[in-house]
One Martini backbone bead per residue (centre of mass of N, CA, C, O) as a GRO file, in nm:
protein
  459
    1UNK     BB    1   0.428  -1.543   2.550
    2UNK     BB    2   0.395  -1.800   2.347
    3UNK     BB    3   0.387  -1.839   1.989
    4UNK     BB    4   0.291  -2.113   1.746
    5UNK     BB    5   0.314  -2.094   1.393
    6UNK     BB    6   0.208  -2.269   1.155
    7UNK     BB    7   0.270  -2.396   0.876
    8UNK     BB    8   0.178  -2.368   0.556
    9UNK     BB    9   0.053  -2.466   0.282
   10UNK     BB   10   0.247  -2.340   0.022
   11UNK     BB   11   0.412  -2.133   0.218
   12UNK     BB   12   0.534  -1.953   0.478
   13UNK     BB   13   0.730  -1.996   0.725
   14UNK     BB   14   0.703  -1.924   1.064
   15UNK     BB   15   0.764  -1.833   1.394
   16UNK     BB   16   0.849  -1.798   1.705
   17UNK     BB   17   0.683  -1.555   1.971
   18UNK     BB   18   0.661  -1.294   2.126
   19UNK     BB   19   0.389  -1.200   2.309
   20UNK     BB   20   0.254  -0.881   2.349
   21UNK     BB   21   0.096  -0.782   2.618
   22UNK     BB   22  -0.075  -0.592   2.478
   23UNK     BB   23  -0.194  -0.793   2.303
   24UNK     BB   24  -0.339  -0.958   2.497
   25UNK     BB   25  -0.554  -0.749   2.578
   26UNK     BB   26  -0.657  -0.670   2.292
   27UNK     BB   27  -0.765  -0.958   2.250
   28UNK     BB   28  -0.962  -0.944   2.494
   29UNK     BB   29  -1.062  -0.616   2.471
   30UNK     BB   30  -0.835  -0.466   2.669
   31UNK     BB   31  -0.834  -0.101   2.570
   32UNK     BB   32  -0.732   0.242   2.598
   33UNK     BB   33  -0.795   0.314   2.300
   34UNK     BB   34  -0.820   0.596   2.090
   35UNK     BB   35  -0.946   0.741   1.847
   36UNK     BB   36  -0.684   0.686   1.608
   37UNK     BB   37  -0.536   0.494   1.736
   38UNK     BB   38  -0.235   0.308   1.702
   39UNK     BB   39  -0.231  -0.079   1.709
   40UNK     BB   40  -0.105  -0.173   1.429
   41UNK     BB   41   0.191  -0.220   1.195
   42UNK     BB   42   0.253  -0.324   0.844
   43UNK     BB   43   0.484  -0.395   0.658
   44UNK     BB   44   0.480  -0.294   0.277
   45UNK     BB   45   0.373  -0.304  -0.006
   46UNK     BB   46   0.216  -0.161  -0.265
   47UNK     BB   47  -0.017  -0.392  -0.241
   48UNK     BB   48  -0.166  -0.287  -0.028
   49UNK     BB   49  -0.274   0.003  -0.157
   50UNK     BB   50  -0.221  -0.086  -0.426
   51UNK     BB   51  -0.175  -0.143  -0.783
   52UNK     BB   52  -0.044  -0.064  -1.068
   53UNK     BB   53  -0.144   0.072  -1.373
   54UNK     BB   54  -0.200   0.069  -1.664
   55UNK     BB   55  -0.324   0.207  -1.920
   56UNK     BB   56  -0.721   0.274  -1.940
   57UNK     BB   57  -0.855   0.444  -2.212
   58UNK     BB   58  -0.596   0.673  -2.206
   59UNK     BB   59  -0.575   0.631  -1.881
   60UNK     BB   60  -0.408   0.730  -1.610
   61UNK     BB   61  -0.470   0.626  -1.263
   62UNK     BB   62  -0.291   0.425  -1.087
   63UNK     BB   63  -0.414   0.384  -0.774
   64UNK     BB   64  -0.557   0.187  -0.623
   65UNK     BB   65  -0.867   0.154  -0.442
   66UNK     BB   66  -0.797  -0.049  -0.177
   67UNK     BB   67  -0.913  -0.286   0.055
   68UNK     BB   68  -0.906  -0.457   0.325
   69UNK     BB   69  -0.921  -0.783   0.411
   70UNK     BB   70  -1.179  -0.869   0.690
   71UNK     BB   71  -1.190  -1.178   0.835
   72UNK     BB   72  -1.245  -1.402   1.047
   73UNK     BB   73  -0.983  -1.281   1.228
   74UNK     BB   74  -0.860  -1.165   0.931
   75UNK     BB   75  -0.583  -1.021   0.719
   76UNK     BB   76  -0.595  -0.944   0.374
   77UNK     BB   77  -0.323  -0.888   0.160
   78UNK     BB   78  -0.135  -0.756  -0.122
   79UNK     BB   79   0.247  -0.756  -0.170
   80UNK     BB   80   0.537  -0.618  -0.251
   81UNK     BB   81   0.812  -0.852  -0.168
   82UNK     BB   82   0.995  -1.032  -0.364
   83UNK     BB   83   0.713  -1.038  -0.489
   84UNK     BB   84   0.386  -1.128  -0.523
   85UNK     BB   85   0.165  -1.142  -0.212
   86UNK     BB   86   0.022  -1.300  -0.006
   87UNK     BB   87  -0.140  -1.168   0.320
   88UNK     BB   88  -0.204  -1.336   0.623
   89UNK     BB   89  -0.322  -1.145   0.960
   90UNK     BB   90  -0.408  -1.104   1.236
   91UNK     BB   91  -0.622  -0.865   1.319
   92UNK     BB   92  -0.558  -0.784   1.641
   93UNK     BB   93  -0.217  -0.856   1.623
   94UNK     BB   94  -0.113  -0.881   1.401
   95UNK     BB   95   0.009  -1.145   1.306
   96UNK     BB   96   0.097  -1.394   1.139
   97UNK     BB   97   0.003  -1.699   0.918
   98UNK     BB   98   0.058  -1.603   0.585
   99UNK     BB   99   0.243  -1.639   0.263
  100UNK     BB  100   0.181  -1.642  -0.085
  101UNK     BB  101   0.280  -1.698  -0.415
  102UNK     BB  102   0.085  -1.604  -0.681
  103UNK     BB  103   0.300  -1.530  -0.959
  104UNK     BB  104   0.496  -1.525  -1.193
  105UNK     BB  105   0.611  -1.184  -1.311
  106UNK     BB  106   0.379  -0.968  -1.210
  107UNK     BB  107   0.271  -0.629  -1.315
  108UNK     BB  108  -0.032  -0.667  -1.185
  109UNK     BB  109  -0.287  -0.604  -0.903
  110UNK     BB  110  -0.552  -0.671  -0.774
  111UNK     BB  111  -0.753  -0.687  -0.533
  112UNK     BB  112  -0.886  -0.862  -0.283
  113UNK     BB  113  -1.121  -1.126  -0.239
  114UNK     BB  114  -1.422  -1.277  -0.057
  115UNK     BB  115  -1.555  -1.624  -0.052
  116UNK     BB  116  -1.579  -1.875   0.105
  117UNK     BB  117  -1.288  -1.907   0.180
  118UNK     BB  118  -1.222  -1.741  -0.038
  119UNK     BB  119  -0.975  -1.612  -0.287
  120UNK     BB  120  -0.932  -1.320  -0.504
  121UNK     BB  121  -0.776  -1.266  -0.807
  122UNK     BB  122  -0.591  -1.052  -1.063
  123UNK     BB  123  -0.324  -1.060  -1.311
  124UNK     BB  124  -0.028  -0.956  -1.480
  125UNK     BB  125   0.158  -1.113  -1.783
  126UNK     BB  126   0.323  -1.200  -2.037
  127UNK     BB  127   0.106  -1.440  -2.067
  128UNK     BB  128  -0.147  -1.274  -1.917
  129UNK     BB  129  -0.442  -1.341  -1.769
  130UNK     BB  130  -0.497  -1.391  -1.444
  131UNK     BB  131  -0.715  -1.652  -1.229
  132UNK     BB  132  -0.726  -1.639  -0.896
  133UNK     BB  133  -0.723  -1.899  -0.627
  134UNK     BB  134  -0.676  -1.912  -0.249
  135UNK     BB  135  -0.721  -2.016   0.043
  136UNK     BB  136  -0.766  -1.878   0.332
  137UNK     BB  137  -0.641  -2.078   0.550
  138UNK     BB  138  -0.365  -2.192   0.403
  139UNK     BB  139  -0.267  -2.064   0.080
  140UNK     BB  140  -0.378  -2.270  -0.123
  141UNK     BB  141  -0.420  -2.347  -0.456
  142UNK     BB  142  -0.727  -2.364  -0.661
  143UNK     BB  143  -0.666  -2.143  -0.879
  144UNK     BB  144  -0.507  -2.110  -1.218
  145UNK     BB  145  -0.609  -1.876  -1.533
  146UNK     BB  146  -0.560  -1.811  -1.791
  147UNK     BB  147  -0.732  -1.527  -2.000
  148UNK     BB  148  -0.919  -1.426  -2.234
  149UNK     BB  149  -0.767  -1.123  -2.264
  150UNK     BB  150  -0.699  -0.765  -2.208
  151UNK     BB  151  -0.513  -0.532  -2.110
  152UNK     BB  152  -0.684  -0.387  -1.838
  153UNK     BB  153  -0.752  -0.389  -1.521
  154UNK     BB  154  -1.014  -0.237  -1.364
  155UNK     BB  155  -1.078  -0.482  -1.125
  156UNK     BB  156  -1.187  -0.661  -0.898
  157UNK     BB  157  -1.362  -0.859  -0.860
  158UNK     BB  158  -1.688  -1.029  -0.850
  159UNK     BB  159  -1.898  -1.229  -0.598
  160UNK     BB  160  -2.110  -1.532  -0.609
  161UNK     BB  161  -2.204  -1.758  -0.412
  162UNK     BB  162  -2.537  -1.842  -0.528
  163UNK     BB  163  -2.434  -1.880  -0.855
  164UNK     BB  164  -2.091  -1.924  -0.866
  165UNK     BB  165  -2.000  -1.654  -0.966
  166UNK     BB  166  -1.758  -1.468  -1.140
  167UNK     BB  167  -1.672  -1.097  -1.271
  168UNK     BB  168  -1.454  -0.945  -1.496
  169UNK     BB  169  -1.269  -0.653  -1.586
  170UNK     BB  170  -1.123  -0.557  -1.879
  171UNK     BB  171  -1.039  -0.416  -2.209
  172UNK     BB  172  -1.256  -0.626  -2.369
  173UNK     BB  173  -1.432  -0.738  -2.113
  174UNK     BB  174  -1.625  -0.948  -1.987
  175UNK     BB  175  -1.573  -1.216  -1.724
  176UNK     BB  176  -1.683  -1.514  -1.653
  177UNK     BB  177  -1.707  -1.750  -1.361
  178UNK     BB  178  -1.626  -2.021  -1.171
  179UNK     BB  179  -1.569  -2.059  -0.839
  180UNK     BB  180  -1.424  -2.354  -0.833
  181UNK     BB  181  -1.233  -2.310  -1.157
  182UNK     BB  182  -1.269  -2.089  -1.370
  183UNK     BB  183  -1.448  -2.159  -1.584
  184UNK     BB  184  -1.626  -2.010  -1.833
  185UNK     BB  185  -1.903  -1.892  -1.888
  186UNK     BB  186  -1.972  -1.580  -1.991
  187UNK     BB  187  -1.962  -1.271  -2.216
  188UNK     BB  188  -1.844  -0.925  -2.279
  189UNK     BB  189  -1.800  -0.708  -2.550
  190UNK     BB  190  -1.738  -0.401  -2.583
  191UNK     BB  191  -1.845  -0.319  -2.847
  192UNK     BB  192  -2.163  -0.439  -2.755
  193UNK     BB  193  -2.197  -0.338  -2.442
  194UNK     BB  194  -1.916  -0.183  -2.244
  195UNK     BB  195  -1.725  -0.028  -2.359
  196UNK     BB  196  -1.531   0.128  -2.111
  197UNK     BB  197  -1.397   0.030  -1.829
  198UNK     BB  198  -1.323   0.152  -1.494
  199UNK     BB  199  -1.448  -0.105  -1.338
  200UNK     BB  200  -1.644  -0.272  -1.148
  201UNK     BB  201  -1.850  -0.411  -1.084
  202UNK     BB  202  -2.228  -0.478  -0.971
  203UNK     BB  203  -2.419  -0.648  -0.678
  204UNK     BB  204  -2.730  -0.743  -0.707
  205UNK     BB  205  -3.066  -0.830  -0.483
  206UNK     BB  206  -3.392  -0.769  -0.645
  207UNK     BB  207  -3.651  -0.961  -0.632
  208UNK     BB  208  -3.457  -1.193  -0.682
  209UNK     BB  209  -3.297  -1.074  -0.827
  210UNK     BB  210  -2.985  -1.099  -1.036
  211UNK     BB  211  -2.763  -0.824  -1.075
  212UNK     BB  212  -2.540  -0.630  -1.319
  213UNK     BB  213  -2.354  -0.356  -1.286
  214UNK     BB  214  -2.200  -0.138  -1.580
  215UNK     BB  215  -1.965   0.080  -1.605
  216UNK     BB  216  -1.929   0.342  -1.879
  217UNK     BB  217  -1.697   0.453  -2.109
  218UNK     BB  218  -1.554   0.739  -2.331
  219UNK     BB  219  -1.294   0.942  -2.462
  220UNK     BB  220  -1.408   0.996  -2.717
  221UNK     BB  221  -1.741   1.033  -2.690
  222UNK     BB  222  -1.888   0.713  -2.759
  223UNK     BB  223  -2.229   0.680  -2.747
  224UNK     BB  224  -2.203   0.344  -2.707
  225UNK     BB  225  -1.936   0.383  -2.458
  226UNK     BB  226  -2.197   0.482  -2.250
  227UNK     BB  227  -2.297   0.446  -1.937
  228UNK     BB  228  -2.549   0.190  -1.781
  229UNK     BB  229  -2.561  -0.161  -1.716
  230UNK     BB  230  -2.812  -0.449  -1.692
  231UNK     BB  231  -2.774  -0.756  -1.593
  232UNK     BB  232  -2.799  -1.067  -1.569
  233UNK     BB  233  -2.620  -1.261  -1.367
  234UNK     BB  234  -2.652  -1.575  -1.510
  235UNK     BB  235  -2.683  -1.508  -1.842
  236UNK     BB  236  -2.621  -1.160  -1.940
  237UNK     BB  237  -2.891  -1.028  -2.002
  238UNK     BB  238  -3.040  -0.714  -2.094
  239UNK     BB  239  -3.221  -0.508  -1.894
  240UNK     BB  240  -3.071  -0.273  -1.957
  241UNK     BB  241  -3.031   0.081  -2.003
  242UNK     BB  242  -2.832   0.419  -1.900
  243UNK     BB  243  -2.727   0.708  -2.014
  244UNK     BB  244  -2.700   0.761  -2.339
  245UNK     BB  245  -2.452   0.974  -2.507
  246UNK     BB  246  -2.394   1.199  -2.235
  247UNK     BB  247  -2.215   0.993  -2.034
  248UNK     BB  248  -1.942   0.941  -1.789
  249UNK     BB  249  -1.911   0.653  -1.610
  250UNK     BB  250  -1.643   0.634  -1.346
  251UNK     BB  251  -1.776   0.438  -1.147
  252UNK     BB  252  -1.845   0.234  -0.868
  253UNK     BB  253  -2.197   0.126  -0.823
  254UNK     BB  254  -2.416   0.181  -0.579
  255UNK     BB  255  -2.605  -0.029  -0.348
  256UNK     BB  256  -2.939   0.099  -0.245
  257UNK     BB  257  -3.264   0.032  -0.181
  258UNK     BB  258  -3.305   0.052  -0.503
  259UNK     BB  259  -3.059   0.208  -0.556
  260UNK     BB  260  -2.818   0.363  -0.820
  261UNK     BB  261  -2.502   0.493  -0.745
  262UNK     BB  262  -2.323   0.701  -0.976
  263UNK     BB  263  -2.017   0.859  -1.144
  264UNK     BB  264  -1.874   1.164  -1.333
  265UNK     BB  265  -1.965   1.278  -1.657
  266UNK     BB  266  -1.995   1.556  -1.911
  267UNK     BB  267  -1.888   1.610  -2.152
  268UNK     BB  268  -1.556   1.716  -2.218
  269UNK     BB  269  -1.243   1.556  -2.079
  270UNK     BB  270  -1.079   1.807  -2.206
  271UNK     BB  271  -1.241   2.021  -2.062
  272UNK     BB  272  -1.314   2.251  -1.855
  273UNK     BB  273  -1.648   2.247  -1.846
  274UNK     BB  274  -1.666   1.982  -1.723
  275UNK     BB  275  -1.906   1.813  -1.596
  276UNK     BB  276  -2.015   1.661  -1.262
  277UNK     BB  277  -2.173   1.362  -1.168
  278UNK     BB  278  -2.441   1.253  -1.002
  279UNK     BB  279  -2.628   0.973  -0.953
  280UNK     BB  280  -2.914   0.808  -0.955
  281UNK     BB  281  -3.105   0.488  -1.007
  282UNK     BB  282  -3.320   0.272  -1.095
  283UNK     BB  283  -3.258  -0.049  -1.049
  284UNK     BB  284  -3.484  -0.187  -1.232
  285UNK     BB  285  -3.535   0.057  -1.486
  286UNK     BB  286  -3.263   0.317  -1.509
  287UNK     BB  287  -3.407   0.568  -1.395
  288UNK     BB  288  -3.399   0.913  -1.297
  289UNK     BB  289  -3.431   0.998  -1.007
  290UNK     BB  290  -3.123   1.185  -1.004
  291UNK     BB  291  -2.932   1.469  -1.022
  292UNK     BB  292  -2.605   1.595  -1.010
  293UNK     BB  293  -2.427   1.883  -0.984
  294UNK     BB  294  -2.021   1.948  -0.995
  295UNK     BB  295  -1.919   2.256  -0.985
  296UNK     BB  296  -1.680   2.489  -0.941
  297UNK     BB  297  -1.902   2.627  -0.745
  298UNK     BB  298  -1.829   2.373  -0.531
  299UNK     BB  299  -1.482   2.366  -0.532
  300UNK     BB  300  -1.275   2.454  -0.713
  301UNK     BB  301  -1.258   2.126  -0.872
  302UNK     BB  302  -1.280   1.888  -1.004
  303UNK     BB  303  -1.287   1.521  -1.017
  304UNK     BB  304  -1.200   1.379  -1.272
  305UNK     BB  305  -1.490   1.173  -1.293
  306UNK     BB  306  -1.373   0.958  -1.055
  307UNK     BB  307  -1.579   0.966  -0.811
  308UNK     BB  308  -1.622   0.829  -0.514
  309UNK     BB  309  -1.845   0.618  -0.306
  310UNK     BB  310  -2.089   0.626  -0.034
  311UNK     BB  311  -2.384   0.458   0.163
  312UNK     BB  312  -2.579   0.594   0.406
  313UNK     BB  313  -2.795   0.712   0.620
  314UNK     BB  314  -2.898   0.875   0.369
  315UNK     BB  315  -2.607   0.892   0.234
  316UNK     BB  316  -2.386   1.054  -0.034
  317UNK     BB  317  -2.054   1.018  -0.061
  318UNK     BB  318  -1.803   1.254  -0.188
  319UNK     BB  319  -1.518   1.163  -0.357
  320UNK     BB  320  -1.192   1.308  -0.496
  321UNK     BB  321  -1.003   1.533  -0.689
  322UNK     BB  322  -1.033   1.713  -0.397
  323UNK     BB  323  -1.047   1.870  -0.072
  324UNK     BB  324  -1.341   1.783  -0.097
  325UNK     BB  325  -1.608   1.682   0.080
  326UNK     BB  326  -1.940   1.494   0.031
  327UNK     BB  327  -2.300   1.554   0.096
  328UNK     BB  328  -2.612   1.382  -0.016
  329UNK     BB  329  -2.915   1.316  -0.041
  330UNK     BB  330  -3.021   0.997  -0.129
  331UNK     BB  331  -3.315   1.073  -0.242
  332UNK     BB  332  -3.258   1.432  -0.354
  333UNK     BB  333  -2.943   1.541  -0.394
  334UNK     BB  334  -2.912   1.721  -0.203
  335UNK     BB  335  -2.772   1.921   0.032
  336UNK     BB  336  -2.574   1.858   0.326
  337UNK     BB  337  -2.204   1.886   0.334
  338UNK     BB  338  -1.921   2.064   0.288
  339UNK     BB  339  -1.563   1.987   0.340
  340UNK     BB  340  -1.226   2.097   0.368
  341UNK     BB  341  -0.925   1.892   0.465
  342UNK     BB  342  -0.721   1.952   0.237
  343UNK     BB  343  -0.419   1.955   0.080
  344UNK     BB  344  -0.580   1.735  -0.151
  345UNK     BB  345  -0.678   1.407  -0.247
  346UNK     BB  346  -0.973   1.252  -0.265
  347UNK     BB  347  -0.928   0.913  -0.382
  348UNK     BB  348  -1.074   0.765  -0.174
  349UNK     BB  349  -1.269   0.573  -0.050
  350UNK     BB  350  -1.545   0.563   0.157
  351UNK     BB  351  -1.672   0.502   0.483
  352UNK     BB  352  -1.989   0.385   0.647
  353UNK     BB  353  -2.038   0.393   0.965
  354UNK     BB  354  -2.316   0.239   1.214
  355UNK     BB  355  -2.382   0.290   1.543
  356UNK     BB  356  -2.464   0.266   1.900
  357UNK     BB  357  -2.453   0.489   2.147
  358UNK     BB  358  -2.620   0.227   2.305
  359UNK     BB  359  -2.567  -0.056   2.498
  360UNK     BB  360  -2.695  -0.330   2.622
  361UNK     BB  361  -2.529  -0.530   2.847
  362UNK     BB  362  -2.619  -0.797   2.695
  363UNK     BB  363  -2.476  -0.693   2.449
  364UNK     BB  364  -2.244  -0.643   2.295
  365UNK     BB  365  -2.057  -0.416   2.128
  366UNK     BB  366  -1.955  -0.561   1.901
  367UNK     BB  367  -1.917  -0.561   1.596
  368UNK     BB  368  -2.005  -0.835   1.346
  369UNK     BB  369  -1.824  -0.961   1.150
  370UNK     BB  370  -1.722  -0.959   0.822
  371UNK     BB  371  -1.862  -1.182   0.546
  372UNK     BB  372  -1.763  -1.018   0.218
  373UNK     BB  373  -2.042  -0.886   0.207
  374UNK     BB  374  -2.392  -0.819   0.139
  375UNK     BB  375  -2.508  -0.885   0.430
  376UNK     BB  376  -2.700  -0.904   0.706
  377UNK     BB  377  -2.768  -0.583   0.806
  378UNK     BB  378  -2.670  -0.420   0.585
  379UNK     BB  379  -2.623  -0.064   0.422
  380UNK     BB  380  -2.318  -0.068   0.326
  381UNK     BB  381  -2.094  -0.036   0.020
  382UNK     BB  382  -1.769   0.083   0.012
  383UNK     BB  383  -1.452   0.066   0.082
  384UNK     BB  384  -1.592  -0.102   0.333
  385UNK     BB  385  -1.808  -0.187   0.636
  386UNK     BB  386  -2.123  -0.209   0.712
  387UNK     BB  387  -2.352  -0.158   1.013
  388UNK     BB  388  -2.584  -0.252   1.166
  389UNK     BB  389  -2.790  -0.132   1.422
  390UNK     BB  390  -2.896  -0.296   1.722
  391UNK     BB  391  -2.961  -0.008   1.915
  392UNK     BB  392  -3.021   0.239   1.995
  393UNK     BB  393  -2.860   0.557   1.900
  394UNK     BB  394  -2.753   0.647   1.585
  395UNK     BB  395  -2.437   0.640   1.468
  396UNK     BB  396  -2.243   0.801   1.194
  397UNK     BB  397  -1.932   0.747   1.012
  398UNK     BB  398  -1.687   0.901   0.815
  399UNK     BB  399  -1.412   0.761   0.628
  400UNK     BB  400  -1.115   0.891   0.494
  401UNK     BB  401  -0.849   0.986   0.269
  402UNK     BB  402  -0.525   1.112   0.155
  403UNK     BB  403  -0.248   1.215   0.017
  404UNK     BB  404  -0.095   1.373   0.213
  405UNK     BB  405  -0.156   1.194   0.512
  406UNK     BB  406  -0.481   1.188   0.576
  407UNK     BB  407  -0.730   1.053   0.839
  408UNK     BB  408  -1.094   1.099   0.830
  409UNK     BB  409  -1.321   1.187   1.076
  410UNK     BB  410  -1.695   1.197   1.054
  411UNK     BB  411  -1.997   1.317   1.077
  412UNK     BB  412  -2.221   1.253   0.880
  413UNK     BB  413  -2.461   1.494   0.959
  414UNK     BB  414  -2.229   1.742   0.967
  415UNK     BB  415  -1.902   1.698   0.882
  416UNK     BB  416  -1.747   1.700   1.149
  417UNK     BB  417  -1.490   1.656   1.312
  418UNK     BB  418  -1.326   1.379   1.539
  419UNK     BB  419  -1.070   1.331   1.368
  420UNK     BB  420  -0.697   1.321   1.299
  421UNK     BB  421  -0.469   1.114   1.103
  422UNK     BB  422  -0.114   1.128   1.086
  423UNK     BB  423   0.155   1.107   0.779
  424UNK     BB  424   0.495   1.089   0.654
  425UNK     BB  425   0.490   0.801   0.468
  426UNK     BB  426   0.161   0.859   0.332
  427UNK     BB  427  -0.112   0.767   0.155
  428UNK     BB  428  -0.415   0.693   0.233
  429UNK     BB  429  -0.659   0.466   0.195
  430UNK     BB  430  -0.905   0.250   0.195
  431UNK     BB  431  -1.143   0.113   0.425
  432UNK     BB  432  -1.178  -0.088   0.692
  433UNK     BB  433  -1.447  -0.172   0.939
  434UNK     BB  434  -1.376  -0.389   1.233
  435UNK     BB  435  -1.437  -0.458   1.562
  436UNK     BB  436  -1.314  -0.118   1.596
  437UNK     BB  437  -1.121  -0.141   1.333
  438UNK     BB  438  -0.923   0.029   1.140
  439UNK     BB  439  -0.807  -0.100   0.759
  440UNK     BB  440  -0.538   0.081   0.589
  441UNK     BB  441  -0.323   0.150   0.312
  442UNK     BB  442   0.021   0.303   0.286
  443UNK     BB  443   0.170   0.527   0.037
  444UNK     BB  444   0.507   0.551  -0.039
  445UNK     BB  445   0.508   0.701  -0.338
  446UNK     BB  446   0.656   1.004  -0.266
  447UNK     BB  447   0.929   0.962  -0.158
  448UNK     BB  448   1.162   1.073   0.085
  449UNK     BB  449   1.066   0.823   0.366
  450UNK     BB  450   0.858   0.662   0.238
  451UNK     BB  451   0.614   0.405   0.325
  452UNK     BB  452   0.487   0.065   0.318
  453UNK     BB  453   0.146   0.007   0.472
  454UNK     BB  454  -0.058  -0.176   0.756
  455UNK     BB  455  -0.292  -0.035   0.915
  456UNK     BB  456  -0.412   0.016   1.269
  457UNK     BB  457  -0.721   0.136   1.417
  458UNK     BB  458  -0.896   0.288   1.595
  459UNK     BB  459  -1.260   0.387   1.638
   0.00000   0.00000   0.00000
């Protein structure tokens, strides 16, 4: 059968191609691929997997832990090959759709996020900091903007579709933005607000109000430039601060049920005795919850400042720069279970589906697409996409990769290993999980024989 793909407005053309019989199958939902099977892969530069970044705060941090986005039956992600593009592609086929060059330049750039048919993203040239948006559908360009601030960039945009802003964290500061035209709204300076931030802020709707939280650290070990705070995501307006002046939070701050965990380090980060630690706060009020000591007898090895987490089905999953993943009761953040997965470093964030171990006839199976953002029915997101299950009784199962070559399924509730994929290629990044399939970049920066590519597995 002939696919014939019309050419993108501003992109580049495509030409006619033969789908394989497999792929058509694949596309009806008629697939006998086993969990963990290699569904399709495409060749990708550096950017499918995450952009390298200059020193931020005075630490290299290397590469971005970004997921691809898979929306409405396509995935997007950013790659560089001969200059950096975005690339859309069909989510269950892989075919082409289309791909757009980004600008001129562009020496580092953030994940790719989506919202109402928009994609964002920002990137860095000798120019300065631009803020880019680009039709979802056709990869035409909505606006692109020169923002006023200093690299480096800390993470990929962050969008309220509600309030019609979106969010930068840049190295000198917050930067508000319409998403309509990139026109700046409110802003705030790190030396009076957020410290260094190395993340993205956090976006969550509770009790009516729009808050976002950004965590902040300071390698000095400045308590002005520590700590986590909640503004007003429409005014910028200061709801708290907490944590201040003891505490290096550097994680991207995950929003579950009223209540906001981050995680980071207490102590000098440049001391062997610097303690690891998860936090709980109460989303309204920056009460400590609970706290997590992750000590050296707990693992064997720091988490080097900046795990990653996940949260869901009652569970907070805690990956960082050691081969020990953990789980945490979410309530009271006693232990759940501790895996050590490979002699390798779980840089990359988790992501925690749930599904329903039996559905009536009359429900479909698949679970329904990713929306961009955390919609009706979600319960958790970091990483990845997770959905409420419809019926039956709920498996929830934790995703997570290595830089080793390894990317591992774990059941949630015990975390018992239930697959594993590898690959001599390079090291799997963050996933997202949509309509059954696994979708993550694969970082070939490793030496002789490894390719940059993005994955696509059974789930």
């Amino acid at each position: 059968m002939n696919e014939t793909i019309p050419p993108p407005q501003g992109g580049t053309t495509t030409e006619t191609r033969m789908i394989p019989v497999w792929l058509l199958f694949t596309a009806l939902g008629c697939t006998s691929a086993a969990p963990g099977d290699v569904l399709f892969e495409l060749p990708a530069g550096p950017g499918a997997s995450g952009a390298l970044r200059p020193q931020a705060c005075g630490v290299e941090y290397g590469f971005e832990t970004a997921a691809p986005v898979v929306v409405d039956g396509s995935v997007y992600f950013m790659s560089y090959q001969s200059g950096w593009r975005v690339y859309r592609n069909d989510a269950v086929t892989g075919a082409s759709r289309w791909n757009a060059s980004a600008i001129d330049g562009v020496t580092s750039a953030t994940a790719i996020v989506e919202s109402d048919g928009a994609l964002y993203f920002a990137a860095t040239s000798a120019a300065g900091i631009h803020l880019i948006s680009v039709d979802a559908a056709s990869g035409t360009a909505r606006f692109s903007v020169v923002v006023h601030g200093q690299a480096p960039l800390a993470g990929p945009p962050v969008i309220s579709s509600t309030l019609g802003l979106g969010y930068l964290v840049m190295g000198d500061g917050l930067h508000t933005f319409n998403t309509a035209s990139g026109a700046p709204a409110w802003s705030l300076a790190v030396a009076s607000a957020i410290g260094c931030s190395e993340t993205s802020p956090t976006l969550a709707t509770h009790d009516g109000e729009h808050t976002l939280y950004v965590s902040s650290a300071s390698i000095s070990n400045s308590p002005a430039a520590m700590g986590v705070r909640a503004f007003d995501a429409a005014t910028g307006a200061l709801r708290w601060g907490a944590l201040p002046g003891v505490s290096n939070p550097f994680t991207t701050a995950v929003y579950n049920e009223g209540v906001l965990y981050t995680g980071g380090f207490t102590g000098d980060s440049n001391a062997a005795f610097h303690t690891d630690v998860v936090w709980a706060l109460n989303a309204t009020t920056g009460d400590v919850v609970w706290m997590r000591n992750l000590t050296s007898s707990d693992h064997g090895q720091p988490l080097n400042w900046a795990p990653h987490l996940a949260v869901g089905a009652g569970r907070v999953v805690v990956a960082g720069a050691t081969p020990t993943l953990f789980a945490l009761d979410a309530v009271t953040g006693a232990d759940a279970w501790a895996v050590r997965l490979c002699e390798c470093h779980l840089w990359m964030s988790p992501a925690i589906i749930t599904v329903p171990a039996a559905v009536p006839a009359a429900v479909p199976a698949a679970l329904p697409p990713a929306t961009g953002g955390l919609g009706a029915g979600a319960i958790a997101y970091s990483g990845g996409t997770a959905s409420m299950t419809r019926s039956g009784a709920a498996k929830s199962t934790v995703y997570v990769g290595g830089d080793a070559g390894t990317f591992n399924a774990l059941d949630l509730a015990t975390g018992a290993t239930q697959w594993t994929w590898s690959t001599t290629a390079g090291a799997p990044r963050s996933p997202t999980v949509v309509d059954g399939r696994i979708y993550f970049g694969v970082n070939g920066q490793r030496g002789e024989g490894t390719r940059d590519a993005l994955i696509v597995l059974q789930q």
